[in-house]
C-alpha positions in Angstrom: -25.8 30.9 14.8 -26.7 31.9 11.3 -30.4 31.3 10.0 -31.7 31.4 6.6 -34.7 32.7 5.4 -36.4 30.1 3.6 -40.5 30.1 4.1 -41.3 26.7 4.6 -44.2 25.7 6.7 -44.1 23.4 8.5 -46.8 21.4 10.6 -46.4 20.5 13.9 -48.0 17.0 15.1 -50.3 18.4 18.1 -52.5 17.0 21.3 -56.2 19.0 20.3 -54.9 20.9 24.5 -51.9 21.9 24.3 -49.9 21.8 21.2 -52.2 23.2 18.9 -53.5 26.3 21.0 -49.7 27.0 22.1 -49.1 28.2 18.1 -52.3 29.2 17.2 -51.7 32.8 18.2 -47.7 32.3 17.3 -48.1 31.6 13.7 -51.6 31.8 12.6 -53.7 28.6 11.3 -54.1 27.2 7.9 -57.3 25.2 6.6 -56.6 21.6 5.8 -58.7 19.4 2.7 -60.5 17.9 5.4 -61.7 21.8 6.4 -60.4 21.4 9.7 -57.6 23.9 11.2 -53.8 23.0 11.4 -51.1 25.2 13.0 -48.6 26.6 10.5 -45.1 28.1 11.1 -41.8 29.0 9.3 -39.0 27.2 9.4 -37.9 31.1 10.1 -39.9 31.6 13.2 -38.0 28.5 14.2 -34.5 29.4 13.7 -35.3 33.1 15.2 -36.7 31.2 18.6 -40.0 32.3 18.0 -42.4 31.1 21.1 -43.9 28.3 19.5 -44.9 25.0 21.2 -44.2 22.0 19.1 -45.4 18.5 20.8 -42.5 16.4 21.5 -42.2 12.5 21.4 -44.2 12.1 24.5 -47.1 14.2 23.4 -46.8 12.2 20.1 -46.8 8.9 21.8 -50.2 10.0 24.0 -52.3 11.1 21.2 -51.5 7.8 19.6 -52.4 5.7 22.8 -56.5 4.6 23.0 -58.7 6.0 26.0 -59.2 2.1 27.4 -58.7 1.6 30.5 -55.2 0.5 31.7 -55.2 -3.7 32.8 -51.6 -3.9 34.9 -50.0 -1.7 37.3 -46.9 0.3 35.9 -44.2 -0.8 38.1 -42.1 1.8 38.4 -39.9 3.3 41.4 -40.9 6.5 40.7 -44.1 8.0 39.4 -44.3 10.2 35.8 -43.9 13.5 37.6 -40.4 12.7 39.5 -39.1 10.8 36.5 -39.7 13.7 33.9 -37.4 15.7 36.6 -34.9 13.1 36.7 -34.8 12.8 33.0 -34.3 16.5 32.9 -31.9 16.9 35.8 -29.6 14.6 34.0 -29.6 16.2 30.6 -29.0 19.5 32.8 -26.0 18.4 34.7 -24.4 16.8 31.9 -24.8 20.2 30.0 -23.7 22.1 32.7 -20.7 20.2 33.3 -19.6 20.5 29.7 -20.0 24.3 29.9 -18.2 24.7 33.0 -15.4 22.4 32.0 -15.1 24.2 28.8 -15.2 28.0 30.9 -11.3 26.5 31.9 -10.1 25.7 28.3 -7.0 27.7 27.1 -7.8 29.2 23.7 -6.8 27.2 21.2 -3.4 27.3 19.9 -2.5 27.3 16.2 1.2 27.8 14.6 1.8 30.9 12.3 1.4 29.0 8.5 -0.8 31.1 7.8 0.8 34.2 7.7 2.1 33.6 4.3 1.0 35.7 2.1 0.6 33.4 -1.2 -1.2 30.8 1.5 1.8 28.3 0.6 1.5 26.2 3.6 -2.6 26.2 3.8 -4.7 24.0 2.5 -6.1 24.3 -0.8 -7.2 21.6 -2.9 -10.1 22.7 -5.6 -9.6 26.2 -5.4 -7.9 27.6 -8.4 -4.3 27.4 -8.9 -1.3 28.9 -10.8 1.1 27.3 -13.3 3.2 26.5 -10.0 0.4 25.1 -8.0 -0.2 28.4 -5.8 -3.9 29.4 -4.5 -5.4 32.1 -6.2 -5.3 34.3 -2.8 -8.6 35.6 -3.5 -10.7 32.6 -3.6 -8.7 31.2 -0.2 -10.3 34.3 1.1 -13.9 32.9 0.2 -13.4 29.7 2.0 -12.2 32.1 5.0 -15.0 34.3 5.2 -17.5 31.0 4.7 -15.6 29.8 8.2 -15.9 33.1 9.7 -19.6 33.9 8.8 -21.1 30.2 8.7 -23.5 31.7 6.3 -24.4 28.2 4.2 -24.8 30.6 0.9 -21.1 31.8 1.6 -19.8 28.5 1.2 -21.7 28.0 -2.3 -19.8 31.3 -2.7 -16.4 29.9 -2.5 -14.8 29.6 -5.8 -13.7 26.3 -7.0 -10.8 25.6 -10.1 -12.6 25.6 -13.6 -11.7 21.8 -13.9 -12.6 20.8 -10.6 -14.9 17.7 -10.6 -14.2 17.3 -6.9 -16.1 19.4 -3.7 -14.6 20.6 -0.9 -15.3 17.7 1.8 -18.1 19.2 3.9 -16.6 22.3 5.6 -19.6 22.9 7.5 -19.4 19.9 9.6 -17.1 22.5 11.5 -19.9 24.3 13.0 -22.3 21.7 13.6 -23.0 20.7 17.2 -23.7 17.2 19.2 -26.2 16.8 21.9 -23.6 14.3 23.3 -20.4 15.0 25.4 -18.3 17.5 24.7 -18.8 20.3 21.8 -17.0 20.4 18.7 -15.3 23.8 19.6 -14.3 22.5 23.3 -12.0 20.5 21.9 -8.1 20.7 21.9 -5.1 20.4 20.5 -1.4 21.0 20.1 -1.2 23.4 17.0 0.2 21.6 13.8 3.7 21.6 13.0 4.7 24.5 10.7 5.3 23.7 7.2 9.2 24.7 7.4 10.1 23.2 10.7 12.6 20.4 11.6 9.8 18.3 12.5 7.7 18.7 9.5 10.7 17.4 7.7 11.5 14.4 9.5 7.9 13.8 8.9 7.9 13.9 5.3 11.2 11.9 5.2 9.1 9.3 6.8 6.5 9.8 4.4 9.0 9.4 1.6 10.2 6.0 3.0 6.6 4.7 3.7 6.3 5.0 -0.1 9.3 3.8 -1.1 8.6 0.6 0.9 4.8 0.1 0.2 5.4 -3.5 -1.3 8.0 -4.8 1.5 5.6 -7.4 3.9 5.6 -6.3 7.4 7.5 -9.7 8.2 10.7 -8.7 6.2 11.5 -5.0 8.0 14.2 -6.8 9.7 16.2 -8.2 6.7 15.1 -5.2 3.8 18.0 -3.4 2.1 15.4 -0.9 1.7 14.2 -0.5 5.2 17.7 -0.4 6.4 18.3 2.6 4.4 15.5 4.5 5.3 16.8 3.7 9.2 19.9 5.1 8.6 18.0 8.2 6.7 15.5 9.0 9.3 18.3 8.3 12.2 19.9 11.1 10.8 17.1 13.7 10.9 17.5 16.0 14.1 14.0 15.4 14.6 13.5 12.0 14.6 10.1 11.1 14.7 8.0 8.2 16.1 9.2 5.0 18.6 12.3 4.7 19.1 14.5 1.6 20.6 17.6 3.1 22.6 17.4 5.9 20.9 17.2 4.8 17.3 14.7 4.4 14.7 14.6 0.3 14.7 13.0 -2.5 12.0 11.0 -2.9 15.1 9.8 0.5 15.5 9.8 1.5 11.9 6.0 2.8 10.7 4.9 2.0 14.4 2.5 3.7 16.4 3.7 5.3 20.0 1.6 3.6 22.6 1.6 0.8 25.0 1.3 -2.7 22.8 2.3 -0.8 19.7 5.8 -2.7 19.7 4.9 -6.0 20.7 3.8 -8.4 18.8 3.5 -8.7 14.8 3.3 -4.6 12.9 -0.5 -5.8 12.5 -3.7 -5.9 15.3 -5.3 -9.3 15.6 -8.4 -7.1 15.2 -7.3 -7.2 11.9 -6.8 -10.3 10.6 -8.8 -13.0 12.9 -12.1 -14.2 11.7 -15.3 -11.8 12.5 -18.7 -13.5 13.6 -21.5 -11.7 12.3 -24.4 -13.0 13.0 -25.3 -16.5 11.1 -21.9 -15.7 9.1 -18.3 -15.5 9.7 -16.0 -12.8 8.1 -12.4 -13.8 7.1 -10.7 -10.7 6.9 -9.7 -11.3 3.5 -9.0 -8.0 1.2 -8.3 -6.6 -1.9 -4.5 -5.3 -2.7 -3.7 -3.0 -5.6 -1.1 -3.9 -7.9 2.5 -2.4 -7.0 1.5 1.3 -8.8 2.0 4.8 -7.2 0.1 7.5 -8.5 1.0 11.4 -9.1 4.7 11.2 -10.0 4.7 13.5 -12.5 4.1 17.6 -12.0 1.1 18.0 -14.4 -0.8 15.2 -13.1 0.3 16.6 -9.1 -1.0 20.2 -10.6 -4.3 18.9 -12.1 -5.4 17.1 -8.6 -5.1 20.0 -6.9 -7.1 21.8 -9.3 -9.6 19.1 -7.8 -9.6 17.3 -11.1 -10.5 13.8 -11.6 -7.1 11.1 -12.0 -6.6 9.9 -15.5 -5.5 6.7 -14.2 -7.3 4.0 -11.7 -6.2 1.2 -9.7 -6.0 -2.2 -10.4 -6.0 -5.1 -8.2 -4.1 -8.6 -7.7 -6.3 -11.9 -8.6 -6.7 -12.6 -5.2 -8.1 -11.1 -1.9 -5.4 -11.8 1.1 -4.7 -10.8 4.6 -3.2 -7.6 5.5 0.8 -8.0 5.0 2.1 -4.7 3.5 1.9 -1.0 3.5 0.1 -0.8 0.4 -2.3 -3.8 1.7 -3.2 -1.4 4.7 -3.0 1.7 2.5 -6.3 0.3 0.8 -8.0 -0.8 3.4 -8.0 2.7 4.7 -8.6 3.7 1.9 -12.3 2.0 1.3 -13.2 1.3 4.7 -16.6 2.0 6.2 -16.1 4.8 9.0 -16.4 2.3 12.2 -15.8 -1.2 10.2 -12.2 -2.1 12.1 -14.2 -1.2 15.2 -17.5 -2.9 14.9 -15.7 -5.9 13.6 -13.1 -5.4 16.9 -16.1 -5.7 18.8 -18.0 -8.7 17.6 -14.2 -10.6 17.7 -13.9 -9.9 21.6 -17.8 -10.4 22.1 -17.2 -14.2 20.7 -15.0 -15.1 23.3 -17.8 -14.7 26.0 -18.5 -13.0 29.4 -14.5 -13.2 30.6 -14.0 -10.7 28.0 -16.1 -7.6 29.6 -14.5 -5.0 31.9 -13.8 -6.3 35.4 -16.2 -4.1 36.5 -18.8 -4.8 35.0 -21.5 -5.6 37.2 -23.1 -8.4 35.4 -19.7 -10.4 35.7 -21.2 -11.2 39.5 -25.1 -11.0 39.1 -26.4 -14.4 39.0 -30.3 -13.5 38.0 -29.7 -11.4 35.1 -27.7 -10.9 32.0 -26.3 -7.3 30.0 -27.3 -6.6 27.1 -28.7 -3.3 26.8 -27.1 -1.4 29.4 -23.9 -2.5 29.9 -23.7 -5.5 27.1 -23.0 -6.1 23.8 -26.0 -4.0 22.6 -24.8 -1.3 23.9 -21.2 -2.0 23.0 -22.1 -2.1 19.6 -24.0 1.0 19.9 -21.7 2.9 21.6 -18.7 2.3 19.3 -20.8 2.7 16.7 -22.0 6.2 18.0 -18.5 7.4 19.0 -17.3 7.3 15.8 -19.5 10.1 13.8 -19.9 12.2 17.0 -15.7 12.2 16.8 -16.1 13.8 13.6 -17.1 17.1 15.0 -14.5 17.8 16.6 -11.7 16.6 13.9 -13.9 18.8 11.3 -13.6 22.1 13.7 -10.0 21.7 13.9 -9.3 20.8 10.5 -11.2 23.5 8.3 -11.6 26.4 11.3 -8.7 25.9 12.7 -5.2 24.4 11.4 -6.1 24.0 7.6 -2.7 21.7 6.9 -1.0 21.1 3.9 -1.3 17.8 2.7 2.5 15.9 2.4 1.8 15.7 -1.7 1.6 19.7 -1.6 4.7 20.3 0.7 6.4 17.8 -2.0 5.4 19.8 -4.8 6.7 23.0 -3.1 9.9 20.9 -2.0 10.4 20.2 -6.3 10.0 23.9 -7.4 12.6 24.8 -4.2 15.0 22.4 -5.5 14.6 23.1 -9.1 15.1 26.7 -8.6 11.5 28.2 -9.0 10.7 29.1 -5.5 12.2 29.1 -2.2 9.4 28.0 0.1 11.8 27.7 3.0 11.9 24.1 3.7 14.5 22.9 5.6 18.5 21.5 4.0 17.6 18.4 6.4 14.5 17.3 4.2 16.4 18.5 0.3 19.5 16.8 1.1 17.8 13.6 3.0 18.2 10.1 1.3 14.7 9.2 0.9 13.9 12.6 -1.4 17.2 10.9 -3.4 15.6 7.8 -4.0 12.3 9.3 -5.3 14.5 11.5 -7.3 16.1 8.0 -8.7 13.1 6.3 -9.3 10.6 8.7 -10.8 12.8 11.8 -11.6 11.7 14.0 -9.4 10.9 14.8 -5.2 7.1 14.4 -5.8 5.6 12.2 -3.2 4.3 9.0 -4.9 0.5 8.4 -3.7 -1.1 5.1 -3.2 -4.2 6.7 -4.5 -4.8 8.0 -8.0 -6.9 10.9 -6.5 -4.6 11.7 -3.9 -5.7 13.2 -0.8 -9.2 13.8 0.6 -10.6 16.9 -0.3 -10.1 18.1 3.6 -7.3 19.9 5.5 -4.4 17.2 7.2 -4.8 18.2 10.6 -5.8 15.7 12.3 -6.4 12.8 10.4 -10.1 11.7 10.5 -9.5 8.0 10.1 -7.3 8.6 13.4 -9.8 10.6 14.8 -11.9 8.1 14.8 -9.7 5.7 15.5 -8.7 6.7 18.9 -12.5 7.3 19.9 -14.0 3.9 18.7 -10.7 1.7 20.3 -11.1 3.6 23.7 -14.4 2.9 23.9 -13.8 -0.6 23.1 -10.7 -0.4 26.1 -13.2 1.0 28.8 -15.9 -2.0 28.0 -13.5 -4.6 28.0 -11.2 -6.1 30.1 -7.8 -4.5 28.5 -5.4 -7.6 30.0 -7.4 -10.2 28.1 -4.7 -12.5 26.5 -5.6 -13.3 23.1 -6.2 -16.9 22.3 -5.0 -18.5 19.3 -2.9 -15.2 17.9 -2.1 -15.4 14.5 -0.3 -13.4 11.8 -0.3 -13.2 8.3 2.2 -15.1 5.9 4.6 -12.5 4.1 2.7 -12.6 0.7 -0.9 -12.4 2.7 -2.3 -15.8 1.7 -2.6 -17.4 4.6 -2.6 -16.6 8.6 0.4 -18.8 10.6 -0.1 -19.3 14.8 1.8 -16.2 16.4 4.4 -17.9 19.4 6.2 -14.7 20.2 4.6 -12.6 23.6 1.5 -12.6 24.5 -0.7 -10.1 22.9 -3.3 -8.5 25.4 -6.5 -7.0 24.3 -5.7 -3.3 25.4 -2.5 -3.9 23.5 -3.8 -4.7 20.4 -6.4 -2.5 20.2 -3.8 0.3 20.8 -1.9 -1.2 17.5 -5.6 -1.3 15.8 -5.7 2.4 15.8 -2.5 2.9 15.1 -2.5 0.6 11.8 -5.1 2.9 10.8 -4.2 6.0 11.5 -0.6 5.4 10.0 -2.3 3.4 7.1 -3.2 6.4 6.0 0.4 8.0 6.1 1.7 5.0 4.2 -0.3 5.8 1.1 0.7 9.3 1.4 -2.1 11.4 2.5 -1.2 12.0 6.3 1.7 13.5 8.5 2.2 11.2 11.3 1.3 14.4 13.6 -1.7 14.1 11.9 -2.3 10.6 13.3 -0.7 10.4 16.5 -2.9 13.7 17.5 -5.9 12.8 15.8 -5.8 9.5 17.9 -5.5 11.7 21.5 -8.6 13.9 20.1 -10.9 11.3 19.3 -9.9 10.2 22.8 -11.2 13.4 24.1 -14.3 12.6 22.4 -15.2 9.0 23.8 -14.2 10.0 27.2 -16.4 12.8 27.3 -19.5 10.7 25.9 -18.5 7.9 28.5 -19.2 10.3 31.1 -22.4 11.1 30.0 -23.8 7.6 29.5 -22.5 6.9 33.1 -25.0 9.1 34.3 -27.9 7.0 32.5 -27.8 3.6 34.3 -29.5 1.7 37.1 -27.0 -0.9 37.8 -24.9 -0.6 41.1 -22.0 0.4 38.7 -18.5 1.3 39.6 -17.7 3.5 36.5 -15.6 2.7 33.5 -12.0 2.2 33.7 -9.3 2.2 31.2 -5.9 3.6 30.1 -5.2 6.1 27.3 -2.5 6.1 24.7 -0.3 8.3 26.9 -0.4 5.1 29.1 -2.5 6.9 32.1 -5.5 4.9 34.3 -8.9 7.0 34.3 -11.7 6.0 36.2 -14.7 7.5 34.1 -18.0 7.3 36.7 -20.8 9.5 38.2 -20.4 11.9 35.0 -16.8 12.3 35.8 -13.7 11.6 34.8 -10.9 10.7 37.2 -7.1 9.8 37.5 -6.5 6.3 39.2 
């Protein structure tokens, strides 16, 4: 790991018997205003594991504590000396377990995009760029080495366009590490489609349609001129991509996410439209919606955004807040929402409908002297989804700058107009030129640019995966192993076409598991619908974050006291998992 050489002292807080003498000989002393002695050390001596002794919360906590004498007896099972080993035994075996698991891990895979030599299919936004909206190779070479060395002055290195206004979205995330479940770079997955593969097209000819339908309400997919072009379109791709209905690409399955619940039901959660209790208040889920605008439809303003310029142009938004009801609806919620919000509100929805809700197994479900709450109740459930959902990030950052670094679907578009214009071949496929959603771009805006919800376009972070997904799929499985995934929502509801008002839902029943399923997949394909995202980039990035909340499941199921059976749930691939004992097991 790399360490800098900055000089800073710093003081350690120290008990007058062990703390202090420990560095004394380590780093010298320094004389305070008060003319007494305080250790001193380098943030240097740190970083280079100098032996120096550095009191720790414990030793903290006794030198604040007053020399009276004790009036109650500390009723423990155990005395201090065989909880401080327990304490450390399971911080061991969790570690250990993470190290051996990750002994077994395959090296992981990445496709060959980056083998081009002009760095066509790699991401690149901020860097400088040519008249055609190439990378000057040289500077993609910077951001390389930064990667490769994690030297934080490399990255400072790395240099930017001359009208950048924009930063590169913290690359250095990548190297970070978590002192919970699994690390960052023990994570997995499949590599990212390659810029000129079948798949990769039928994925942008998705992405074209979820544009070109932005404004049609969820409710009218079924009777849509539009919709029912872009079936016929995408049915005609030799990679079809997403849920399919014998076969075909359906109204029903159109935009939809892949797992069980996704199809049932209306195309929106009831995590995201039903009332919120938060505390003394009540949250209708109630949002702003953009006016009917697409943003970067023209080549210079495309050219200047990757340059990491700031838009011209801003959006503007209808009179009145409203429920969820359309792409571009969704498209801006995920566009402004705070990083666990659908989640934290998910779990204060299924929290108001009482005890019935919790996991079956949950122990407190049968105790009749005590109640959860901070083990194994809804302070910890708001904790833990909570935690899940920054800890995710790790991982998605580690596979997005160190390891895929994806082309956003606005770049491959731009390559797609200077291929069909005649300035370039960049190789991408006749299915995805000749397709009838590039025709009706090309019909309404003159060109095969992908329209973006967002004046600025895409983060300023590689595709692969998406981090809204990423965090998507960690938060809602945590929320499916603490609650009871067949819970039948009461009262369902959906939202009116034009998002005014929320009508009483009589189709199927809608079961919690279900519908959180459908909550991350509303967000991770929000995202796609305003432009920024592959669907890969979603459906992966939910499976990831997966990886993440099941690995810090298994370490909190080494922490408690209760007579507890484990947590159970089922993942997006539609498998049972029994996560107990610091393990994770098929059911």
């Amino acid at each position: 790991m790399h360490s800098k050489s900055s000089e800073k002292t710093v003081a350690p807080v120290s008990s007058d018997s062990a703390a202090g003498s420990a560095t004394g000989s380590a780093a010298g002393s320094a004389t305070g205003t008060d003319g007494g002695s305080s250790t001193v050390f380098s943030r240097r001596d740190l970083l280079r594991g100098a032996s120096v002794a550095v009191a720790s919360g414990p030793a903290v906590a006794a030198a604040m504590l007053s020399s009276s004498p004790a009036h109650a007896e500390v009723l423990t099972p155990t005395g201090p000396g065989a909880r401080r080993t327990d304490a450390f035994t399971i911080r061991r075996d969790a570690a250990r377990a993470h190290r051996e698991a990750s002994k077994l891990l395959p090296p992981q895979p990445t496709n060959s995009d980056e083998s081009f030599t002009d760095y066509r299919a790699s991401f690149t936004k901020c860097l400088p760029h040519d008249a055609n909206g190439e990378v000057d190779p040289v500077a993609y070479d910077e951001l390389r080495a930064a990667l490769l060395s994690g030297d934080p002055d490399d990255f400072e290195a790395i240099t930017l366009d001359t009208v950048s206004a924009r930063r590169l979205a913290n690359p250095q995330a990548a190297l970070a590490f978590s002192m919970t479940g699994l690390d960052a770079h023990s994570s997995r997955m499949p590599p990212a489609p390659e810029m000129c593969s079948l798949e990769t097209a039928a994925e942008m000819g998705e992405l074209y349609w979820a544009a070109l339908t932005r404004d049609v309400p969820f409710r009218e997919f079924s009777t849509n001129t539009t919709v029912a072009a872009a079936l016929a379109d995408l049915n005609a791709f030799s990679e079809t991509v997403g849920p399919m209905e014998s076969g075909q690409v359906t109204a029903n399955t159109f935009l939809r996410g892949e797992t069980p619940g996704d199809l049932t039901g209306p195309y929106i959660s009831q995590f995201l439209w039903k009332p919120v209790p938060f505390g003394p208040a009540t949250i209708e889920q109630r949002y702003s919606v953009p006016t009917a605008v697409d943003f970067m439809t023209d080549f210079a303003s495309w050219l200047d955004i990757q340059r990491g310029a700031n838009p011209t142009s801003s959006l503007a938004f209808e009179a009145d807040q409203r429920y969820i009801s359309s792409g571009r609806a969704l498209g801006e919620y995920v566009h402004v929402d705070v990083l666990y919000q659908a989640y934290l509100f998910g779990a204060l929805i299924a929290l108001g409908y009482g005890g019935g809700v919790l996991a079956p197994g949950n122990p407190y479900l049968s105790t009749t002297k005590q109640s959860a709450g901070i083990t194994l109740g809804g302070a910890e459930i708001l904790d833990l989804v909570t935690k899940v959902a920054n800890l995710s990030l790790k991982p998605a950052w580690f596979q997005k700058w160190s390891v895929h670094r994806r082309l956003r679907p606005e770049v491959y578009a731009g390559r797609l107009m200077l291929q069909m214009d005649g300035t370039k071949n960049y190789g991408l496929p006749a299915e995805i030129v000749n397709s009838a959603g590039v025709s009706a771009a090309m019909t309404s805006q003159g060109n095969p640019l992908l329209s973006q919800a967002y004046p600025e376009g895409s983060p300023t972070h590689p595709a692969y995966p998406a981090g809204h997904a990423v965090v998507a799929g960690a938060c809602c499985t945590v929320l499916k192993a603490v609650f009871n995934e067949d819970f039948i929502f009461p009262d369902p509801v959906q939202a009116t076409a034009d998002g005014q008002a929320l009508e009483t839902w009589t189709g199927a029943d809608l079961t919690l598991g279900g519908e959180l399923n459908k909550l991350a997949a509303n967000v991770s394909l929000g995202r796609d619908t305003a432009g920024v995202h592959y669907r890969s980039d979603g459906i992966e990035g939910l499976k990831l974050g997966e990886q993440v909340a099941l690995s810090m499941l298994a370490d909190e199921t080494r922490t408690y006291n209760e007579d507890f059976g484990g947590y159970e749930l089922t993942t997006f691939d539609g498998d049972a998992l029994l996560i107990a004992d610091g393990a994770i097991y098929p059911i």
